[in-house]
N, C-alpha and C positions, 0 to 999 in steps of 0.2 A: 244178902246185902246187895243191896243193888250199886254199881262201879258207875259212876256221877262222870269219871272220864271217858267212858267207851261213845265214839263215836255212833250215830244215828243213821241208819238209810232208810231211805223207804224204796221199795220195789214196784215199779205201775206194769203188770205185764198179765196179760189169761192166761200164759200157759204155766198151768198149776204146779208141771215135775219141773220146770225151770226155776220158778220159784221153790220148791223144798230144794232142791240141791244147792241156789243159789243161797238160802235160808242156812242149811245144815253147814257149807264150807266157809261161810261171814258171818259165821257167829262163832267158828271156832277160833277165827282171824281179832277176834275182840269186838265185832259190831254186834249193834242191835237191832236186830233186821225186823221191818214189818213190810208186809204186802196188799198189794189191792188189785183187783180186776180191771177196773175199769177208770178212766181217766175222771169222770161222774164224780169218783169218790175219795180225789184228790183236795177237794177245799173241805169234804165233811172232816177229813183225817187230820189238817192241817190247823184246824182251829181246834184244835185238842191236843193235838200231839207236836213239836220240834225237831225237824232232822236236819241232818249236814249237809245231805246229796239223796239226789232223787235217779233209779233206773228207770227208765223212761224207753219203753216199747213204742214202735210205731204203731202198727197193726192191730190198734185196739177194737175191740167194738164199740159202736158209736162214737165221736167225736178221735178222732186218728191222736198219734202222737204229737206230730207236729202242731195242733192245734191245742195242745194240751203245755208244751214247750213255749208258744207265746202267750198262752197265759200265766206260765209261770214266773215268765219276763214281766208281765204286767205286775202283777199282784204279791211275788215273793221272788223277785229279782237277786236275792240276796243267797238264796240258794243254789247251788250248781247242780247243773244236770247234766248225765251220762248217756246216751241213744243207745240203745242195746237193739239193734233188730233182725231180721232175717233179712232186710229192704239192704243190700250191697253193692248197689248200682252209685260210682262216683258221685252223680248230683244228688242221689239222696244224702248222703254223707254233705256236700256243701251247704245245701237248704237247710239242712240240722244246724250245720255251724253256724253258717251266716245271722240263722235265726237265734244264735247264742247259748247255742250248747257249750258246755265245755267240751267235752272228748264224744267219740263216735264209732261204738265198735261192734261188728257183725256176730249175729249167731250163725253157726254154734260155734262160742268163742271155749276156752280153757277158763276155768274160774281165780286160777293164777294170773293169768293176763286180765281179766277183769277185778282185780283185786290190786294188782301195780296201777291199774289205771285211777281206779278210786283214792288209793292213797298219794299218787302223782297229784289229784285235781286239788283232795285236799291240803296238801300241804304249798301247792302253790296259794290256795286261796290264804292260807293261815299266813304266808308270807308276805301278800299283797294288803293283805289288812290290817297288816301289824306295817307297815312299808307308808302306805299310802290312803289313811283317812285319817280326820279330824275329829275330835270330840271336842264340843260343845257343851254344857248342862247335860240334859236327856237327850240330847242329837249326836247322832254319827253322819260323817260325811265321809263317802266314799269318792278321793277325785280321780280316781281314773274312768271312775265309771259317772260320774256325777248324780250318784244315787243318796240322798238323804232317810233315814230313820230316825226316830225316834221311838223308845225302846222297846226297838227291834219290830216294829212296823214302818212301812213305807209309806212317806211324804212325798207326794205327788208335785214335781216342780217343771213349769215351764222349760223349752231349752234356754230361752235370754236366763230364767233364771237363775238353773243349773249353774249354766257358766259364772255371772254372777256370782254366784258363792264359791264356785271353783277358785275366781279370781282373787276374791278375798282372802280364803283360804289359804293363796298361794302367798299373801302377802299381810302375813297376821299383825296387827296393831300398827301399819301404817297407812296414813291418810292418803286416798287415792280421789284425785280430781275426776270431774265430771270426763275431763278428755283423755286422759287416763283410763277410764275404763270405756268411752266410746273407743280409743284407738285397740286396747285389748280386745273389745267385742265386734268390730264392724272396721278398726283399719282407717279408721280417719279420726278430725277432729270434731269437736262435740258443739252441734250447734246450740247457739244460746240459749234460739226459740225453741225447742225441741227439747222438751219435758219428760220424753218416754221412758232415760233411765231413770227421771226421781218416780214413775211410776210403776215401774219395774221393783224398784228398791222398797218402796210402800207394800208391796204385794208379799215381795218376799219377808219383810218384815213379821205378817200377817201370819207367814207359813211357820217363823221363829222364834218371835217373840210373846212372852205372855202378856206384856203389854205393849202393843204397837207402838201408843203413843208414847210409851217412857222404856225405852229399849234398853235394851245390857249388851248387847252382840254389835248387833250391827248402828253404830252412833254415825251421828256428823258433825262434821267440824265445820262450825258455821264461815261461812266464806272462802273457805277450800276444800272443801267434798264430804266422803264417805270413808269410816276406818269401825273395820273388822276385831273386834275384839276377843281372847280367847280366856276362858274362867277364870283361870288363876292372875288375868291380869285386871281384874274386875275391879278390885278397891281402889285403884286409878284411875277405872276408866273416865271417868266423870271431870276431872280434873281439868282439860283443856277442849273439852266438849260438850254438844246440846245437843235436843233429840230436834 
């Protein structure tokens, strides 16, 4: 019977005996470990398979680690990734993080120590998530990182937009003026002639709503701004508002 609880890894790394011992000692740990050579065959795996945390070699063939690490930021940002490499030089370690590793640790490490690390990363991530995002319908919003999915793919958001819905976010079913959210985004007041955040708002809408024109989320209160609404406040929302 397969155990629906045990955490997911995937391994990116060529060297084969590091991967079986890494394979043999995190599977007895409760994961379910799969592996791959080459960084190539990190989007064929992932559109097929779900994991929690990705080990992530530098020193791969073709396309290196760290190129491999921003695309994981691009395309499945939702996943944490660990740098396992022999590369132990201080900036490589920084260039990892900087680029949004979660942790960063040198071979030949102990598989004890790379096994507190994995469960360090996940349990801060399980803390940070259950802490710090928003559900919507089929949208998750994550605001510390201003990252949006919907289930459990990544919706591609501006930064004005991001923020945008951060802000809402932060201030669920109350009407927030045009100056209001100019002083939240830019630190001044909101010029009259300057339409950029109702076009900002229209855009975002685009990205949330199933019908732009007749919105559930994001409404406005005609003559005093924008209010963010969250599901279970929906059978009101309509009440003192237009799209």
């Amino acid at each position: 019977m397969v155990d629906i609880n045990k955490k997911k890894l995937l391994i990116v790394d060529d060297d084969l005996i590091l991967q079986s011992a890494l394979h043999d000692y995190l599977s007895q740990k409760n994961f379910e470990v799969n592996g791959i050579l080459t960084g190539e065959e990190i989007d064929h795996f992932l559109q097929k398979q779900t994991v929690n945390l990705i080990l992530l070699d530098i020193m791969l063939p073709g396309e290196d680690g760290y190129y491999w690490l921003e695309w994981l930021q691009d395309y499945h940002p939702n996943i944490p990734v660990l740098m396992l490499s022999s590369k132990n030089q201080i900036d490589d370690k920084v260039k990892a993080l900087e680029m949004g590793a979660n942790d960063y640790i040198a071979k030949p490490a102990d598989p004890r120590e790379i096994l507190a690390r994995i469960n360090n990363i996940l349990k801060l991530r399980s803390q940070a998530n259950t802490a710090n995002k928003v559900t919507f319908g089929s949208f998750v919003f994550e605001i510390d990182r201003c990252k949006l999915f919907c289930n459990n793919k990544h919706i591609r958001l501006t930064t004005t937009e991001s923020q945008l819905l951060k802000i809402f976010c932060e201030n669920p079913n109350k009407t927030l003026s045009r100056d209001d959210l100019s002083f939240k985004l830019h630190g001044n007041q909101h010029n009259p002639y300057d339409r950029s955040i109702d076009v900002h708002i229209n855009r975002l809408r685009n990205k949330i709503e199933k019908d732009p024109s007749d919105p559930i989320y994001l409404l406005t209160t005609w003559g005093k701004g924008y209010r963010f609404v969250f599901t279970e406040s929906l059978n009101d929302s309509h009440q003192d508002t237009d799209t």
